[in-house]
C-alpha positions in Angstrom: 111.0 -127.2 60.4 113.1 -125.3 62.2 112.3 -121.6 62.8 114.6 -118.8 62.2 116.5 -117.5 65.0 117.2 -114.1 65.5 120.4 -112.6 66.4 119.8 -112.3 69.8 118.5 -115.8 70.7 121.1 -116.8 68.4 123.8 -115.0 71.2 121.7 -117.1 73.8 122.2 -120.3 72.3 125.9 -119.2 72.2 125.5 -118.6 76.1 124.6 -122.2 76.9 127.0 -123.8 74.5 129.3 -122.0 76.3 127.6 -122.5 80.0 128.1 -118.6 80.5 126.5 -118.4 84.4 125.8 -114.5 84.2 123.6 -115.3 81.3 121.8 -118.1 82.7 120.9 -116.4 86.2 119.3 -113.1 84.3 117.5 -115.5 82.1 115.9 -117.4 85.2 114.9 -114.2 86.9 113.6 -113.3 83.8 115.8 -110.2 83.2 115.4 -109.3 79.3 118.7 -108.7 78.4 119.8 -106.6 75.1 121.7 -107.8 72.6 124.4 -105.4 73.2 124.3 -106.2 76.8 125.0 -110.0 75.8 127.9 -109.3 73.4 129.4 -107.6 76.2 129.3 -110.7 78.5 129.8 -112.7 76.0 133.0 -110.8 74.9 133.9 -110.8 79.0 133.9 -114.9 79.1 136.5 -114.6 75.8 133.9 -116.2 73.6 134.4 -115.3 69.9 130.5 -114.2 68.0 130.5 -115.8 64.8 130.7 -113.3 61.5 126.9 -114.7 60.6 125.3 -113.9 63.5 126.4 -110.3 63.5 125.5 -109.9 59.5 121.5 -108.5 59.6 120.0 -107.1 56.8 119.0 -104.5 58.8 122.0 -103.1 59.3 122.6 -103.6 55.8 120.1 -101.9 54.2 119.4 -98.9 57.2 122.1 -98.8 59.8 124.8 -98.5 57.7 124.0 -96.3 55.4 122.6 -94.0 58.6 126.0 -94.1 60.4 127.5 -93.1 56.9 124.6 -90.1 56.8 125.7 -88.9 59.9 129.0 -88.9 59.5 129.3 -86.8 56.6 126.8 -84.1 58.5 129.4 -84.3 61.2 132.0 -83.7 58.9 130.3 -80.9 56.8 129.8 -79.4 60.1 133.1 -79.5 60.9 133.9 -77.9 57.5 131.4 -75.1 57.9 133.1 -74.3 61.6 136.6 -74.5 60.4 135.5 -71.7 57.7 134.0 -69.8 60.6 137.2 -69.9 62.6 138.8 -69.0 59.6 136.4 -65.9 58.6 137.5 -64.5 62.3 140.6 -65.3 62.0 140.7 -63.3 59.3 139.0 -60.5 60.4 141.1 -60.5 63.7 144.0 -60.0 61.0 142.5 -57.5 59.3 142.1 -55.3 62.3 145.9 -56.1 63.3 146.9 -55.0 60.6 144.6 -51.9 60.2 145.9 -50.9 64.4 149.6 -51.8 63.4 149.0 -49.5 60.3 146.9 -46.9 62.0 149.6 -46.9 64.7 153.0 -46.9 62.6 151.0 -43.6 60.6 150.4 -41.9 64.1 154.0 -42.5 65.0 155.3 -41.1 61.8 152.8 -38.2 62.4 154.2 -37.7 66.1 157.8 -37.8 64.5 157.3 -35.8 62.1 156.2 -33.0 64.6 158.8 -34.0 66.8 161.4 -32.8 63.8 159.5 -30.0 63.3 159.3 -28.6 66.6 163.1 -29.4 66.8 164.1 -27.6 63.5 161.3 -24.5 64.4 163.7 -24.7 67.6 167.0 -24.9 65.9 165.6 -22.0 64.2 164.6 -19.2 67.2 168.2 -18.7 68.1 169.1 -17.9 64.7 166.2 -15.7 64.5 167.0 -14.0 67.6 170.7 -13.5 66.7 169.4 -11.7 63.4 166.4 -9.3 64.9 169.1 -8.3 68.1 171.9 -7.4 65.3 169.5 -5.5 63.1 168.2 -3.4 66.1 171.8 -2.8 67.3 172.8 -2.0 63.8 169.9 1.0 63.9 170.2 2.4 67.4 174.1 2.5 66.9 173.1 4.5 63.2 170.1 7.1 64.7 172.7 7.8 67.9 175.4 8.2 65.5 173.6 10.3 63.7 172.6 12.7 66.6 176.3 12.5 68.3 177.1 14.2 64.7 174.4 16.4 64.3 175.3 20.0 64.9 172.9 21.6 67.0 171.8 25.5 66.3 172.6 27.4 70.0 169.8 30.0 69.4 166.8 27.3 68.8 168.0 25.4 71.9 167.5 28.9 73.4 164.0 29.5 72.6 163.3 25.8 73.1 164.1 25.8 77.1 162.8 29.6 77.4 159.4 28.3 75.6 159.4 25.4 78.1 159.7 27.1 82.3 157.2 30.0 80.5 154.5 27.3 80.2 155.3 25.2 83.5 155.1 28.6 85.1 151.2 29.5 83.7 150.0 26.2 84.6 151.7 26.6 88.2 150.0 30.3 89.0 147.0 29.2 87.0 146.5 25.9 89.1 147.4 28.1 92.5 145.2 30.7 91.7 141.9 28.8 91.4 142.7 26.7 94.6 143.4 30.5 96.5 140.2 31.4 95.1 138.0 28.3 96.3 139.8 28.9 99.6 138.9 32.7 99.7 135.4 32.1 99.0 135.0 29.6 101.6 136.3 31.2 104.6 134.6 34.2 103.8 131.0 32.3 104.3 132.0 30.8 107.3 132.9 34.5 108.6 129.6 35.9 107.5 127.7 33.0 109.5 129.6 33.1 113.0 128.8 37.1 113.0 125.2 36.9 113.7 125.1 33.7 116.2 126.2 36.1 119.2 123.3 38.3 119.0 120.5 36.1 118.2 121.6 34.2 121.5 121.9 37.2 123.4 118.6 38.9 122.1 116.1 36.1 122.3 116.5 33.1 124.1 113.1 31.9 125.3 111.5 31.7 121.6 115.0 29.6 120.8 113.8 27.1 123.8 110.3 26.7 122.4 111.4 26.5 118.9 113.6 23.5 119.9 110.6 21.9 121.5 108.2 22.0 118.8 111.8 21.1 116.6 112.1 17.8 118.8 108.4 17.1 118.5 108.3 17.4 115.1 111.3 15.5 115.1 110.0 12.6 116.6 106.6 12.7 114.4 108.9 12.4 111.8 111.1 9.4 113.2 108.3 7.9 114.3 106.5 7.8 110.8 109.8 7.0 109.6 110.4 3.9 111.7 106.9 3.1 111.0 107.3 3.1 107.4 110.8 1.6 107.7 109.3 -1.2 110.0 106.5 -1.3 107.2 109.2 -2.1 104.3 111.1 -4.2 106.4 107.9 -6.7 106.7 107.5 -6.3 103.1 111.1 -7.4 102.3 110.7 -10.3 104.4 107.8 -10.9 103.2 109.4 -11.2 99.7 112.4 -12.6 101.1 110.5 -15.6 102.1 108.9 -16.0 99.4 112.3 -15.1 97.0 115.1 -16.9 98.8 113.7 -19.8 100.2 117.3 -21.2 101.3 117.0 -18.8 104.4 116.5 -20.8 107.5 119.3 -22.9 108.8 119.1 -25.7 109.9 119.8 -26.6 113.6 121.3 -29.8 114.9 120.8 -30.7 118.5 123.5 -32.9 119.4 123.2 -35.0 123.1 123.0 -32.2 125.6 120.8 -34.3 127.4 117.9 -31.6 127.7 115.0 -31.6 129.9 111.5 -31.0 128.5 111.4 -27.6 130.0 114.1 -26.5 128.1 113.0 -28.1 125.0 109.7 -26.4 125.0 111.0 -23.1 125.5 113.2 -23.6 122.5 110.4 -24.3 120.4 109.0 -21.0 122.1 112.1 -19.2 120.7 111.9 -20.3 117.7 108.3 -20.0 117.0 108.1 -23.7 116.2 103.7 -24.2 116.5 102.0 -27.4 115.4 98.8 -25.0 114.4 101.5 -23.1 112.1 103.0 -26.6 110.5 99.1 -27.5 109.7 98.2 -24.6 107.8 101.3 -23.3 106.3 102.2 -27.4 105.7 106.1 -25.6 106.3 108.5 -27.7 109.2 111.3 -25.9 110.5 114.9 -28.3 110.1 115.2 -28.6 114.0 117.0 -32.3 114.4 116.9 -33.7 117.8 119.6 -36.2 117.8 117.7 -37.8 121.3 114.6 -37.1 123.2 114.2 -35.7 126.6 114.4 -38.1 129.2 111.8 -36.4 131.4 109.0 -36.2 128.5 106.9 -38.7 131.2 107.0 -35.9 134.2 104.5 -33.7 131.8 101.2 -33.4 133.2 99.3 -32.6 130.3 98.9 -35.3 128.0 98.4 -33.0 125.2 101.8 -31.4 125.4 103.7 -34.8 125.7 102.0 -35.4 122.5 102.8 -32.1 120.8 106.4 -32.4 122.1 107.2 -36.0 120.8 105.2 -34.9 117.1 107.4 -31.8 117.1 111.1 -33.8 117.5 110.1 -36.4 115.2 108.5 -34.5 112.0 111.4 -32.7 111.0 112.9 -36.1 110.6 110.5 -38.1 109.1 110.0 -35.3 106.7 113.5 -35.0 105.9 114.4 -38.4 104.7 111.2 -38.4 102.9 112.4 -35.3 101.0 116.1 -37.1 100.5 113.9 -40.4 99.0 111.8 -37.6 96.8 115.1 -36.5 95.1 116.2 -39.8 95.0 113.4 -40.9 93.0 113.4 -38.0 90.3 117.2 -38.5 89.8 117.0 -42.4 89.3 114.0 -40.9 86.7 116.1 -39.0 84.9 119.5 -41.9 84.6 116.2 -44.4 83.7 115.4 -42.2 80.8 119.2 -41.8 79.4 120.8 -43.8 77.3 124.0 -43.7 78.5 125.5 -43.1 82.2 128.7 -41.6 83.8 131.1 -43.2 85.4 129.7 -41.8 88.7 126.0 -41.8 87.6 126.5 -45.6 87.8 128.2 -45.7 90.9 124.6 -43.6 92.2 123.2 -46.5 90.8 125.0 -49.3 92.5 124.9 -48.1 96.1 121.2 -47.5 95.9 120.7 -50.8 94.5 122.6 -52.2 97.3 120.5 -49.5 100.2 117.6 -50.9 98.8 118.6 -54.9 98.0 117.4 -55.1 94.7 119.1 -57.6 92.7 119.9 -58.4 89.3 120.5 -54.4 88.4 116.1 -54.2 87.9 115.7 -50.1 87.7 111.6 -50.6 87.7 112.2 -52.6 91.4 114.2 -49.8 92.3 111.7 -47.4 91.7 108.9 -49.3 93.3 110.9 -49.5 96.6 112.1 -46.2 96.3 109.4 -44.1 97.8 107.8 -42.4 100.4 106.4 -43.4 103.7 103.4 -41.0 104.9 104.5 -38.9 107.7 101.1 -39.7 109.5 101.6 -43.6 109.2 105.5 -43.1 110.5 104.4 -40.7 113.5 101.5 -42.9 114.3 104.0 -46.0 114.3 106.6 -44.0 116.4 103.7 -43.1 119.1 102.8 -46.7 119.4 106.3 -48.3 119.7 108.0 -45.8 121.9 104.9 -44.6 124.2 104.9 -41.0 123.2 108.9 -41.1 123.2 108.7 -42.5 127.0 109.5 -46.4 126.5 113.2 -47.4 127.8 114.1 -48.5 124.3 113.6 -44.6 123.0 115.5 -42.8 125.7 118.4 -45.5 125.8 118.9 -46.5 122.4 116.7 -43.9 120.3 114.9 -47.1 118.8 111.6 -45.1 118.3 110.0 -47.8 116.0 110.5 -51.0 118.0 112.7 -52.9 115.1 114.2 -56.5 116.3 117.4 -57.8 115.2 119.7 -60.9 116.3 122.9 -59.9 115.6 123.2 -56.1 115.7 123.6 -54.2 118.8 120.3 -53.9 120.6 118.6 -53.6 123.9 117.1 -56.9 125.3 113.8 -56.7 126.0 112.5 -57.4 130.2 110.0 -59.5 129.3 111.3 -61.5 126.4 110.8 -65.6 126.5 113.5 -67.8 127.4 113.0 -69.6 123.9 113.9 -66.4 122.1 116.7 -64.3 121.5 115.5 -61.1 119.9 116.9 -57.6 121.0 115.2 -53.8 120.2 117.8 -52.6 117.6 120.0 -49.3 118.9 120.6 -46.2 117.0 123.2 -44.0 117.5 120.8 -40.4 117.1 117.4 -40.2 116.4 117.2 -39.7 112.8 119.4 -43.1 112.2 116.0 -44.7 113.7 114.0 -43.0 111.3 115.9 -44.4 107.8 116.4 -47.5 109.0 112.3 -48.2 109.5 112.0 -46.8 106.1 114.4 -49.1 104.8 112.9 -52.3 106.6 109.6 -51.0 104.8 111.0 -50.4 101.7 112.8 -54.0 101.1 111.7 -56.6 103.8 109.5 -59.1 102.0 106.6 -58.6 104.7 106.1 -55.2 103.4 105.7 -56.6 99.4 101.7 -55.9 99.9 102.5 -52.1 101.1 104.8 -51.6 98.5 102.3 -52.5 95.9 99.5 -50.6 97.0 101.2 -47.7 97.0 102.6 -48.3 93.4 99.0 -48.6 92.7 98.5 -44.9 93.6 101.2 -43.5 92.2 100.6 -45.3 88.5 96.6 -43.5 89.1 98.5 -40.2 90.0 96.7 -40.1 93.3 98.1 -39.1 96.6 99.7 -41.3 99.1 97.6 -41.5 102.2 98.4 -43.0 106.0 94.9 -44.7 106.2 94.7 -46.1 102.7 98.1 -48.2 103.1 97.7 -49.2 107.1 96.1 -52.2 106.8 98.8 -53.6 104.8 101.1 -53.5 107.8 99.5 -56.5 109.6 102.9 -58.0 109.8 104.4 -55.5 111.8 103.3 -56.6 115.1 102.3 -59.8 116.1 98.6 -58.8 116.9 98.0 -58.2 112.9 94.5 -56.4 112.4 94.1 -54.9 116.0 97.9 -53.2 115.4 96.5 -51.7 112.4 93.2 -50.9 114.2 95.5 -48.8 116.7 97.4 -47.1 114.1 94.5 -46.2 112.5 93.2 -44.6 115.8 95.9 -42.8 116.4 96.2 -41.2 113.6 92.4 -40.3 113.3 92.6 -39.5 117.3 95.8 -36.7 116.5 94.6 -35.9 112.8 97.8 -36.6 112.0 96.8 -36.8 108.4 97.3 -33.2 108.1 101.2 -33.6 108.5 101.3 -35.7 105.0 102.0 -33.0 102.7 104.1 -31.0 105.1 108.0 -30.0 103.6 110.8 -28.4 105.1 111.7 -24.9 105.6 114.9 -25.5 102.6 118.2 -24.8 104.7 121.5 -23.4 103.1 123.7 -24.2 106.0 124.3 -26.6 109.5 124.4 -24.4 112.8 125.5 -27.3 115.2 124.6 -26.1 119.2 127.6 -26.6 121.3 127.0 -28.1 124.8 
């Protein structure tokens, strides 16, 4: 009996009738091949598949009618888009229409007022021709009529008499009460000059004594006087600090190259006192735009300090009061719905300062924030020795940041294998929001950034010491560089600068060299 081939070995037999050699080499590696895979070669060698081999009732019975079952989904798909394409199409026509209608009724509007305007135009000369001739027409009458009036000799008479009587009254009546005010007048100044002579002659000691005790008197008076008006000067001070806030300008300091001397004594001047800052928490808006380049020659460690904290807090404080106003704008465009034109340009350029991508506001908002004033002057201390280190005085780079292709100052003792250079900023200040920017964005900072998100979702306040150890990656000793920061700002109590604000300027007094 022979057994029933399948399709498949039936193609194989095919293959050695034939002595196909592709065929025969997969079989003796003992590649399966497909049936498909067969035809093909099979079709390649220009061998022609019997009719019976291909006829399965398989395909019959299943494939066919499944090819058939597809197809018409296909089709009815296609149906159901073509009457989608149609429905918009449509609808596209429809709105045509409804703008070319809406449009053609807007132009017959507009030229309808356009003939109206013209005829109300065409009109105003007319007009004008009418009301001039009607008033002509009545002047020419009323003057006609007076030209032929007869007028009566004796009532024009009485009528000028009647007139010069009355400007003559009001002319001796207006005379005779200035003569009068004139006469009194002189007449008291006669009366007073009489007497002078002999009271001068008469007595003349009692006149000296009275004018002492006069001038003493006097100068009680002035005296209380001055001390009551120094008394309500202080008092409006006092109120116009506390009233008009906007009253201390702000001073720029541009590069004068200043000594240290010179710089104290301006903070003298200006009664600029660290004990001041700590218990009012007020800074005065004095912007160095370098430090003094003898800050080293002062003895007294102490001072140095004081100096360097007073040139940099104004400026840390400062761009952490621009970031504060920052942040309750971007809180108030968060809440609307919708934005101006220039609102979203606000938008874009921050989102660009601060490289947050993909347009994420609640990003935004986590790196735009604050950096406590103690952590900042603590850093500042550390990376520019008190405002002494060559970096500081050269290129103003107070907080050590590295770059590779910016302009910078190469380090002295830098490793040959590296390339690195102390980024250089043009004034101080530039030094300042740069380092707030590196810790506001970089990716080393993501762990600072969050724990201070962390206190401002608990409403609590942003402290130096609670976010210091999260600056490990700052410097390449890790936990000791935070161990020093931490020192420093214990060491200085520089904690007490954190909620200090600025003295609120109205305008920039710039100090000439």
């Amino acid at each position: 009996m022979k057994k029933k081939l399948s399709y498949r070995d039936k193609l194989l037999e095919l293959a050695y009738i034939y002595n196909v050699k592709e065929i025969q080499e997969y079989t003796k590696r003992r590649k399966n091949l497909t049936t498909g895979q067969i035809e093909l070669i099979l079709k390649k060698n220009k061998i022609v598949i019997p009719k019976d081999f291909k006829t399965s009732f398989f395909k019959e019975n299943f494939s066919k009618p499944i090819s058939k079952l597809k197809s018409n989904i296909v089709e009815y798909k296609e149906e159901k888009i073509k009457d989608k394409n149609r429905f918009f199409r449509r609808i596209e026509n429809y709105k045509h229409d409804t703008s070319r209608k809406v449009n053609h009724g807007l132009n017959n509007i507009w030229r309808g007022l356009g003939a109206a305007g013209l005829n109300f135009l065409n009109i105003i000369p007319k007009l004008g021709t009418t009301i001039a001739n009607f008033f002509g027409e009545l002047f020419t009458d009323i003057f006609n009529s007076i030209y032929n009036q007869q007028i009566d000799q004796k009532s024009a008479r009485n009528v000028i008499i009647g007139f010069f009587v009355i400007v003559g009254i009001t002319t001796a009546l207006v005379g005779g009460f200035n003569a009068y005010k004139n006469y009194d007048f002189s007449e008291k100044k006669i009366e007073t000059k009489k007497p002078e002579p002999k009271i001068k002659k008469d007595v003349k000691k009692p006149d000296i004594k009275l004018k002492k005790e006069q001038k003493k008197q006097d100068l009680k008076v002035e005296k209380k006087e001055t001390k009551k008006d120094l008394k309500a000067k202080k008092e409006e001070k006092k109120q116009d600090l506390k009233v008009k806030k906007n009253s201390v300008a702000e001073v720029i300091l541009p590069d004068l190259n200043l000594k240290t001397a010179t710089v104290i004594q301006l903070f003298k001047d200006v009664d600029y006192d660290l004990r001041k800052v700590r218990d009012e928490k007020l800074v005065k808006p004095i912007y160095f735009t370098q430090l003094p380049r003898d800050l080293d020659n002062l003895q007294s460690v102490q001072l140095k300090k004081e100096t360097f904290i007073k040139i940099v807090l104004p400026l840390i404080v400062a761009e952490n009061e621009k970031i504060l106003d920052d942040r309750e704008k971007l809180k108030v465009l968060k809440a609307k719905k919708f934005t101006t034109e220039l609102e979203k340009q606000w938008l874009r350029q921050k989102l660009l300062e601060y490289k947050v991508k993909k347009g994420d506001l609640d990003q935004l908002m986590v790196r735009m924030d604050i950096i406590p004033a103690s952590i900042a002057l603590a850093q500042a201390a550390k990376e520019s020795g008190w405002g002494t280190s060559r970096f500081a005085l050269e290129g103003n780079a107070i907080f050590g940041q590295w770059t590779w292709d910016g302009q910078g100052i190469a380090p002295l003792k830098r490793d040959g294998d590296k390339n690195h250079k102390i980024l250089k900023f043009p004034i101080l200040r530039a030094s300042v929001k740069a380092y707030k920017n590196n810790l506001n964005t970089h990716k080393s900072y993501f762990k600072f950034r969050e724990k201070r998100k962390k206190f401002r979702d608990k409403k609590t306040t942003i402290t130096g010491l609670a976010l210091s150890d999260t600056l490990k990656n700052y410097a390449q000793t890790g936990s000791e560089y935070t161990k020093t920061l931490n020192q420093i700002i214990t060491q200085n109590s520089l904690t007490d600068f954190e909620p200090v604000r600025l003295v609120n300027s109205v305008k920039q007094v710039e100090l000439n060299s």
